[in-house]
N, C-alpha and C positions, 0 to 999 in steps of 0.2 A: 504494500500500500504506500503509494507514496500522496502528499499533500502541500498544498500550491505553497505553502513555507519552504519546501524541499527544493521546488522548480529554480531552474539557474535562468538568469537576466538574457534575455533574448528567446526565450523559449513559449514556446506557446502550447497550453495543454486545454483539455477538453476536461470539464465537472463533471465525477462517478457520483458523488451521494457528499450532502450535507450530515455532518455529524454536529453532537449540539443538540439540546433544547430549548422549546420556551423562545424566550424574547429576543435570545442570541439567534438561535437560527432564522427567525422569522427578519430578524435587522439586515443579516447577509442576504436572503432570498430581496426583502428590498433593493439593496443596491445591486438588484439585477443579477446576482451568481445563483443560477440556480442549473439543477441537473441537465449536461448535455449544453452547456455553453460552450464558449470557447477562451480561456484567458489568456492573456500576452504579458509575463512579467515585462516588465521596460524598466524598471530598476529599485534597486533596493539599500536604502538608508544605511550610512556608514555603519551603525552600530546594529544591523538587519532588522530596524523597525523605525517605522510603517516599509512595508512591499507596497511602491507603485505600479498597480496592473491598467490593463486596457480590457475592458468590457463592453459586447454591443455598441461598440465606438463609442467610448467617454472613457475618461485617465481614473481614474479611482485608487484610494491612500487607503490599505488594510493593514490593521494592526497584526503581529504575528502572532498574537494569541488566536484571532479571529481564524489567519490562516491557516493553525493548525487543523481547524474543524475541516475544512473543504480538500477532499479527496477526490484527486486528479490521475489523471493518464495521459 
């Protein structure tokens, strides 16, 4: 299993399954990550938080606790 924290900068992967309950998951499926997307790391904060990705074309700042939840391919 790997998850969109893991994904290296330039890489673009595709959402398996939101992990997570509650308000958390329901905050990520808001900003558009939801199963069977497609994400494009484009870069990531010196100290590896926030991961800026590209989703549905918009730039979007995730925190890397956020990104552990979302399981990618």
């Amino acid at each position: 299993m790997q998850t969109l924290r893991e994904a290296k900068v330039g890489q673009t992967v595709a959402v398996v399954k939101l992990h997570g309950e509650g308000a958390v998951k329901r905050r990520i499926m808001d900003m558009g990550i939801t199963k069977g997307v497609q994400v494009h790391v484009r870069k990531v904060a010196p100290l590896g938080d926030p991961i800026e990705v590209t989703v549905r074309g918009y730039e979007l700042s995730i925190r890397k606790a956020d990104a552990e939840m979302i399981e990618v391919q």
